[in-house]
N, C-alpha and C positions, 0 to 999 in steps of 0.2 A: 805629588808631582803632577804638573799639567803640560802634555807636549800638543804643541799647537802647529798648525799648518797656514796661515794666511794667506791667499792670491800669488799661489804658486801658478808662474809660466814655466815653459821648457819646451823647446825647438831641438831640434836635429839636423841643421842645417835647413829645410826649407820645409821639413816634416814638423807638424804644431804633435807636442807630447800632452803636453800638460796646460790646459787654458783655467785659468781662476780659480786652481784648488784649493781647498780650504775645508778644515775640520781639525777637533783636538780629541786628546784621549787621557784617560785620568788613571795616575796607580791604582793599582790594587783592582780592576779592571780590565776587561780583555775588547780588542777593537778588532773589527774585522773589515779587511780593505777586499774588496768585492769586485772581477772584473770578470771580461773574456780575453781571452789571449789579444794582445795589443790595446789593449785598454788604460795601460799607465801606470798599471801596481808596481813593475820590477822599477820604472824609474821613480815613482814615489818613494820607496825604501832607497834606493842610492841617493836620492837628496838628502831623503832624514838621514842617512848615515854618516855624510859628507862625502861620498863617492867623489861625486861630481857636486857644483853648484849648480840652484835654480838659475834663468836666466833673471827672474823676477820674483819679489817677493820673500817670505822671512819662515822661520821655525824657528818658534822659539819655544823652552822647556821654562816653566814658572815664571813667564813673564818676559826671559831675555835669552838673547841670544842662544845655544846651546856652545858651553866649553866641551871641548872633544876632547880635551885632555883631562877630562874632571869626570866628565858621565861616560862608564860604561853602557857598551851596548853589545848585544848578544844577537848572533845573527846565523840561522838556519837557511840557508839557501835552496833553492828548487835542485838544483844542479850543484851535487857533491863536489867539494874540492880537495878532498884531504888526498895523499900521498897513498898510491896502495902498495908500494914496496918498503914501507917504512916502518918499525917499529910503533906496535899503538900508542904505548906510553909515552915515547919519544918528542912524538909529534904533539901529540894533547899538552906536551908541556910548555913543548914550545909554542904553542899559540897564546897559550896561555900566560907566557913571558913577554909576548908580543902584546897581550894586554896589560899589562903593566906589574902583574905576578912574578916574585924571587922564583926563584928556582925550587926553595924548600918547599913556599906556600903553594907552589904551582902543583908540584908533585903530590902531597896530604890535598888538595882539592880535586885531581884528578883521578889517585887513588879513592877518595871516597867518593865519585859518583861513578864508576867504574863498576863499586860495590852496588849503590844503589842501584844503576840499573843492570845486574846482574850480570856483568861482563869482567870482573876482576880476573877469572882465568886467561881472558886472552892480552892483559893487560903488557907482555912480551913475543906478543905473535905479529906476525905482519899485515897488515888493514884487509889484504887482497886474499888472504884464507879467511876472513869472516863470509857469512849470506851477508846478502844486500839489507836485506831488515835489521842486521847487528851491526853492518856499516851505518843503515842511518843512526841506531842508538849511540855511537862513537861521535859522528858528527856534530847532535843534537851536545855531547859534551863540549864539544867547543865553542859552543852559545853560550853557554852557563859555567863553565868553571871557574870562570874569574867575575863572578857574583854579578852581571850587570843590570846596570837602571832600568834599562829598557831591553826587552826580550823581543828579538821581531823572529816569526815564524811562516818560513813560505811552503806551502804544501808539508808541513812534519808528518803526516799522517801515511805517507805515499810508500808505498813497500811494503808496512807492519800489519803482522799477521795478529788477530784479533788480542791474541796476549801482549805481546807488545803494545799493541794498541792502549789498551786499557794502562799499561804502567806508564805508556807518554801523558795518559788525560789527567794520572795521577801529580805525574811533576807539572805538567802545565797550571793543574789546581792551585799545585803546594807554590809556583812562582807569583800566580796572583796573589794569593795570601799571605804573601809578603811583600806585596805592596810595589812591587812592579810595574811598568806598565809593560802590556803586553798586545803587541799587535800578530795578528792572525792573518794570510793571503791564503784561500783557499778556493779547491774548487769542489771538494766536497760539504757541499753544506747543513750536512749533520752536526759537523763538526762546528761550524760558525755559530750554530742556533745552542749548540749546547755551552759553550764557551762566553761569544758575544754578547754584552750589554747594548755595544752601539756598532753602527754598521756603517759603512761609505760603501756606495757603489758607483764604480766608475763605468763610465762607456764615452768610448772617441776620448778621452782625457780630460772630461768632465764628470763631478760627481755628481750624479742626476738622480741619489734620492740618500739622504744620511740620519741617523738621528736613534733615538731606542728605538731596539728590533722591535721589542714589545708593545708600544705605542704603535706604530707602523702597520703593526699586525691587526690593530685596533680600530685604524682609521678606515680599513676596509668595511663596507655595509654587514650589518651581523645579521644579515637575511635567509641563512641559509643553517641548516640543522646535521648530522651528523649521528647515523640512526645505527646501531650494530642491536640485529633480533636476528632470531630464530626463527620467525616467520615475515621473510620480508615479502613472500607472493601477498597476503592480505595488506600491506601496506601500500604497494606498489598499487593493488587495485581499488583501495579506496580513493587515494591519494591523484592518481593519473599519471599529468602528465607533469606535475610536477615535483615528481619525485621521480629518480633516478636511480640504477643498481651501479655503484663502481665499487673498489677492488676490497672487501673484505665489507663494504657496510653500503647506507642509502644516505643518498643526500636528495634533501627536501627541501624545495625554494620556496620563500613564504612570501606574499605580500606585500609584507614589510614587516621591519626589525620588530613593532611593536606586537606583533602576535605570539611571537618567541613563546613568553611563558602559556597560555594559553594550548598552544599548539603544543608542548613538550607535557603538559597537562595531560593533556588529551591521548596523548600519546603513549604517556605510561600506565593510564585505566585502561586503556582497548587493546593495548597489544603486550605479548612478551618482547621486554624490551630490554636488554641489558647495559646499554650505554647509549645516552642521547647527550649531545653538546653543542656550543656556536661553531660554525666550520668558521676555523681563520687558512690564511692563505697559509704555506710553507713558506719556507724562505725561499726554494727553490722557484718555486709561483711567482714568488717576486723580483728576483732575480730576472729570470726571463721575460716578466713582463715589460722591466723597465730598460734590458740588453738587448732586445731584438730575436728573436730567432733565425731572422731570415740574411744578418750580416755575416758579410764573409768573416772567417776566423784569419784577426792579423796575425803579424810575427810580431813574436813577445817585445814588447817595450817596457 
C-alpha cells in the first residue's frame, strides 16, 4: 500500500494551517511526521483520518481516493479518550465494534492483546484504577484491535516506564512487519530515528525538509570525525584548535571530507583510540535546525 498526501491546504477561518502539503508513505514502513507545537501534525492526521476535510487538495491510498469504509485505521492520540469509569473490557469492545468488529471477534481480539500486552488481569477493572503507563497500553489497544491498514501514532511513547517501553517498540515492530503502514508524531526523537525510514518535517504548515532520514544524514558535509580515547589531552594538543572535547568523546573538523581516511589513519597509529567515525548530524540537530529555536511555541494545530 502507498498513502499519499498531495497539495494539501487548510485554513481555520483566517489562520493558514496547512500550505502545499505533500508527501507519501509505504506499508511495511514507519513515517515520521516532525513538528513543533503548532506546526500542523494534529491537523495533518485529522485530514488523513477524514476528521475534517482539506480545504484543497487529495489523499489518496494506492492511487485513489481512500474508502473509509474499507481501510482501517488505527489511531493513538496525544490526549487519551477512553472512559475512566468504565469497565476495560467493555469499552475496548465497544470501539472495537465501532470499527466494524462482531461482538464475538471483538472480544477474542481484545482478549488477546490484553494478554500480549500483559494486562489480562485487569481486563474487568475500571480504566481509572490502572497508572497512567497501563492506561496508555489499554488505549494503544484501541488502535489495533480491529487489525488496521494504517496505524497512526502520536506521542505512544509518553508515560511508559522503560519496560513498557521496550514491549510498545516490540508491537510497533511486529505492525510494520506486517505490512502496515505506520505513521509516527513524535517529540521524542530517539524514537523517530529508530523506527523511521522517511521523515516530513513541518514548520508554519509547511514541510520544509522530507525524504530518507538516512540519505538526509548523508547530505550533510562528512568533514568531521568522532574520536572516543583514553587519552584525549594528547589529541586535543596536537590537533588545536580544531579539535574539540564534547560529552563523552572529541570531535575533530578536518579540512575537507577528502582527508577522512588519512587522518582516521593517522589517528589510530598515534593514539589509543577505541572508536573513530563520520559525525552525522542527529535527528535532533536537524530538527532544530530546520524549526527554529528562537519561535515562539504555538498552540497545537
Amino acid at each position: 500500500m502507498k498513502l499519499e498526501l498531495f497539495n494539501i491546504y487548510k485554513s481555520f477561518g483566517e489562520k493558514k494551517v496547512l500550505t502545499d502539503l505533500s508527501f507519501s508513505a509505504e506499508s511495511g514502513k514507519a513515517f515520521g511526521i516532525l513538528g513543533r507545537n503548532g506546526a500542523g501534525k494534529t491537523t495533518t492526521i485529522r485530514i488523513l483520518m477524514d476528521v475534517f476535510p482539506a480545504d484543497s487538495g487529495k489523499v489518496l491510498l494506492d492511487g485513489a481516493p481512500i474508502d473509509y469504509t474499507k481501510v482501517g485505521i488505527g489511531y493513538l492520540p496525544e490526549e487519551r479518550g477512553l472512559y475512566p469509569k468504565k469497565v476495560i473490557l467493555e469499552q475496548l469492545v465497544y470501539f472495537a465494534e465501532l470499527k466494524g468488529m462482531s461482538r464475538k471477534d471483538a472480544t477474542r481480539s481484545v482478549d488477546s492483546w490484553l494478554e500480549r500486552l500483559g494486562m489480562a488481569e485487569y481486563r474487568n477493572k475500571r480504566l481509572d484504577t490502572l497508572s497512567k503507563g497501563n492506561q496508555q497500553k489499554i488505549q494503544l489497544i484501541t488502535a489495533l484491535a480491529h487489525d488496521p491498514h494504517i496505524v497512526i501514532l502520536d506521542e505512544p511513547f509518553s508515560g511508559l516506564d522503560p519496560v513498557n517501553a521496550m514491549l510498545l517498540k516490540d508491537v510497533v515492530k511486529e505492525q510494520i512487519a506486517l505490512g502496515k503502514i505506520v505513521l509516527f508524531s513524535s517529540h521524542q526523537m530517539n524514537y523517530i530515528e529508530e523506527f523511521c525510514d522517511q521523515i516530513a518535517i513541518l514548520n508554519q504548515g509547511k514541510a520544509v525538509l522530507q525524504g530518507d532520514l538516512r540519505q538526509i544524514k548523508r547530505e550533510y558535509p562528512r568533514d568531521r570525525l568522532v574520536i572516543r580515547t583514553e587519552e584525549p589531552e594528547k589529541i586535543l594538543a596536537d590537533f588545536g584548535d580544531a579539535c574539540t572535547r564534547e560529552k563523552g568523546h572529541l570531535l575533530l573538523r578536518l579540512n575537507s571530507p577528502a582527508e577522512k581516511r588519512n587522518v582516521m589513519s593517522l589517528l589510530t597509529e598515534k593514539y589509543d583510540v577505541d572508536e573513530i567515525k563520520v559525525f552525522e548530524p542527529s535527528l535532533n540537530d536537524i530538527f532544530v535546525e530546520y524549526t527554529g529555536q528562537d519561535e515562539k511555541e504555538g498552540s497545537k494545530a
